[in-house]
KOLDO-876819 format. One record per residue: residue in three letters; x, y, z of N, C-alpha, C in turn. Coordinates in steps of 0.1 Angstrom, whole numbers, padded with zeros to 4 digits, always signed. Each point is the difference from the previous one (the first is absolute). Layout:
BEGIN
alaXYZXYZXYZ ...
END
This chain:
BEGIN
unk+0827+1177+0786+0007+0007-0011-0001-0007-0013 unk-0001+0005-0010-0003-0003-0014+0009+0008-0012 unk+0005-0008-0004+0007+0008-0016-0002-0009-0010 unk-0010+0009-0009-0004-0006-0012+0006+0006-0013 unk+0006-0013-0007+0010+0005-0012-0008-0001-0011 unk+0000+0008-0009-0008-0001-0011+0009+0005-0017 unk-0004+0000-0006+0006+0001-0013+0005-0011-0010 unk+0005-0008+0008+0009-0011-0010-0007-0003-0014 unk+0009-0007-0007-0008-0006-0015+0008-0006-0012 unk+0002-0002-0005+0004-0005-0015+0004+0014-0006 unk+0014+0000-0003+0009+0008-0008+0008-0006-0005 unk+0003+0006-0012+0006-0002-0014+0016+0010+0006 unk+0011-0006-0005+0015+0004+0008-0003+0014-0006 unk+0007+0010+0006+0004+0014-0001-0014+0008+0003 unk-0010-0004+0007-0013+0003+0001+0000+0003+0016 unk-0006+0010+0002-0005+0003+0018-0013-0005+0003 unk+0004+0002+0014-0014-0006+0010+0001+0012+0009 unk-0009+0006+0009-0001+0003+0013-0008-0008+0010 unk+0011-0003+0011-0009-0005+0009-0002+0007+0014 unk-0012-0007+0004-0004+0017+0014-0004-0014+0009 unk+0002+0002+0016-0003-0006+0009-0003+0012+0012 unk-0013-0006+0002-0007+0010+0007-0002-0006+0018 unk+0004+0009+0009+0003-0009+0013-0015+0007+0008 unk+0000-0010+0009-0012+0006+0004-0001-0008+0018 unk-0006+0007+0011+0004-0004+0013+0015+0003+0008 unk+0003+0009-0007+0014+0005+0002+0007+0014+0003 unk+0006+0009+0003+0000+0014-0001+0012+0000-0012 unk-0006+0001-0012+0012-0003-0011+0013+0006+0005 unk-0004+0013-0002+0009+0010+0001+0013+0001+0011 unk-0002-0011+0009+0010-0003+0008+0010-0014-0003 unk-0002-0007-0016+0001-0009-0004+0009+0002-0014 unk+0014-0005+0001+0007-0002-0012-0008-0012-0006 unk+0001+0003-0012-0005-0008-0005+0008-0006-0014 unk+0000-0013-0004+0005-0009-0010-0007-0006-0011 unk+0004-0006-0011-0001-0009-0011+0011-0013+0005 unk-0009-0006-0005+0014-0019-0002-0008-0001-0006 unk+0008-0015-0006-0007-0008-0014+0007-0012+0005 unk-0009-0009-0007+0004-0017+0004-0005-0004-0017 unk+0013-0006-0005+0001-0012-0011+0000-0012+0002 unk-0011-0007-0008+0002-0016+0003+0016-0007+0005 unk-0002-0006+0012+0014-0006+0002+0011+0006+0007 unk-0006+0016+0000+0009+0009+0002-0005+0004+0017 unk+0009+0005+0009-0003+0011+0013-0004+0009-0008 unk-0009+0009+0012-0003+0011+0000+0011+0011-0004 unk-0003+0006-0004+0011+0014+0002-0006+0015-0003 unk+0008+0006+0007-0004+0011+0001+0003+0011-0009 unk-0008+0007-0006+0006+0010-0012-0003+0014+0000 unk-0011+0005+0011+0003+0012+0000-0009+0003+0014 unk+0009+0013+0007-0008+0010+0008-0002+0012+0007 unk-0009+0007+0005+0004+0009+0004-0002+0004+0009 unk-0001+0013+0013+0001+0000+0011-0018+0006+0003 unk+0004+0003+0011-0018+0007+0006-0001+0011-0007 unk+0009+0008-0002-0007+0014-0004+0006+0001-0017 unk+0005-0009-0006-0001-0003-0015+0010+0007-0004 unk+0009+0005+0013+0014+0006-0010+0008-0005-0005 unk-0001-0012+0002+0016-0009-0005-0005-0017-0003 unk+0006-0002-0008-0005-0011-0008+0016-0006-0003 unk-0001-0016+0002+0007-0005-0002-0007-0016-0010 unk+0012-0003-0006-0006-0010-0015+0011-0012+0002 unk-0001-0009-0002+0010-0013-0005+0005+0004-0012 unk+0013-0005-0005+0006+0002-0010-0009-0008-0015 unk-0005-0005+0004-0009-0008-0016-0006+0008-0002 unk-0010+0007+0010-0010+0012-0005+0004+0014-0002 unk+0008+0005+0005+0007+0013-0003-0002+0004-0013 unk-0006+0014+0003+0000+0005-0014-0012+0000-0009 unk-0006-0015+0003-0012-0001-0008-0015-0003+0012 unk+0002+0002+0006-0010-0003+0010+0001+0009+0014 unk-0009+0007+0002-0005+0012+0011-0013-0002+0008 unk+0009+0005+0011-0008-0003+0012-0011+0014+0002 unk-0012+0002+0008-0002+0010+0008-0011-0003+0007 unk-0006+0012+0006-0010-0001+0014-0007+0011+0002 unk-0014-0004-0001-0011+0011+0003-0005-0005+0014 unk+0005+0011+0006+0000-0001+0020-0017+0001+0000 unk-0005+0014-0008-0014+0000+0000-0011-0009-0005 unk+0005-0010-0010-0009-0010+0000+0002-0012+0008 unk+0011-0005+0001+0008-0010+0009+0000-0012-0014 unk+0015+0007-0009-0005-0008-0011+0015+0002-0002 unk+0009-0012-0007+0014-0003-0005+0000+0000-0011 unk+0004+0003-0011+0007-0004-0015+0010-0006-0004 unk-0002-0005-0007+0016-0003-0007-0007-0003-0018 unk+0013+0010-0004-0002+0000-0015+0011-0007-0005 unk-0003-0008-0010+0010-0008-0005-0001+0003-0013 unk+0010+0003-0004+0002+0004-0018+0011-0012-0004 unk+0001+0002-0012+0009-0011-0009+0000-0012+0005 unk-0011-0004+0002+0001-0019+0004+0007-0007-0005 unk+0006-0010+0007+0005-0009-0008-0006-0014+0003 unk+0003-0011-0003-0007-0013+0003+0006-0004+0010 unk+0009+0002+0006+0005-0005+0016-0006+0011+0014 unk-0007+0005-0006-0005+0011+0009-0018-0011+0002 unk+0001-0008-0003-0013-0009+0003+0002-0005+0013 unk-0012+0002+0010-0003-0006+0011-0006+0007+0007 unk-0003-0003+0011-0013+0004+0014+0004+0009+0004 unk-0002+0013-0003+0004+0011+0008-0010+0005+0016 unk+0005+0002+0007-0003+0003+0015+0003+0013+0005 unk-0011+0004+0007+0006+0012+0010+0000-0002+0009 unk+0007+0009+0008+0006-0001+0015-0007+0010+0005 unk+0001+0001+0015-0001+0013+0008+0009-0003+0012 unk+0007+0010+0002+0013-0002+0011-0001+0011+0013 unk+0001-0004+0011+0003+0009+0011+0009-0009+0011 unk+0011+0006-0004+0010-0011+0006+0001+0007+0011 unk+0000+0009+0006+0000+0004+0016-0008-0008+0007 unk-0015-0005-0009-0010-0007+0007+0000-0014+0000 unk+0014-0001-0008-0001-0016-0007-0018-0005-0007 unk-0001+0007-0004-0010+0000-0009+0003-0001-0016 unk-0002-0012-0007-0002-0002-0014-0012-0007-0003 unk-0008+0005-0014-0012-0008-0003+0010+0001-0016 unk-0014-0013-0006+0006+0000-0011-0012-0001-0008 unk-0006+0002-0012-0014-0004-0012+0005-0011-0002 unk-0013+0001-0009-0007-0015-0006+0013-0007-0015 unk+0002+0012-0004+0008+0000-0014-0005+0003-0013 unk+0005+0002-0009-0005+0000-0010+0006+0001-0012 unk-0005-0015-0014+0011-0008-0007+0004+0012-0015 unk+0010+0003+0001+0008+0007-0012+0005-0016-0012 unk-0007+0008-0009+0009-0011-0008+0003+0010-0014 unk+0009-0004-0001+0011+0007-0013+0001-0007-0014 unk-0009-0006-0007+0009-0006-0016+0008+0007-0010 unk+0007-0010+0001+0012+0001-0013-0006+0004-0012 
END
């Protein structure tokens, strides 16, 4: 199994990114899938996700509102759009893939968001 995160980069605060992680050796589509981010110094945490069939999406309270999840079952590909950056929104963002009936979690490689003031 493989999930490759892509997008990250250098943004200026109130500026978007989209980032897409693309899973591969897996049957996505039976796979909730996630975002986390890790800040220097900081745990992991988790900030957004949604289920196998992309009806319902749940977010952490820091990113609500400005940052959206979704899922192309046909490509085997995740999103997350991030609008109004701020500078504490800086760090390694990760995707997940979850099948907890199977106890099955994989996780990508990451990929570094950084936000200036």
């Amino acid at each position: 199994v493989q999930l490759q995160a892509s997008g990250g980069g250098l943004v200026q605060a109130g500026g978007s990114l989209r980032l897409s992680c693309t899973a591969s050796g897996l049957t996505f589509s039976n796979y909730a899938m996630g975002w986390s981010r890790q800040a220097p110094g900081r745990d992991r945490e988790f900030i957004a996700g949604i289920i196998k069939g992309g009806g319902s999406t749940n977010y952490a309270d820091a990113v609500k509102g400005r940052f959206t999840i979704s899922r192309d079952n046909a490509k085997n590909l995740v999103y997350l759009q991030m609008n109004s950056l701020k500078p504490e929104d800086t760090a390694v963002y990760y995707c997940n893939a979850n099948y907890p009936l199977l106890r099955r979690n994989y996780w990508g490689q990451g990929t570094q968001v950084t936000v200036s003031s």
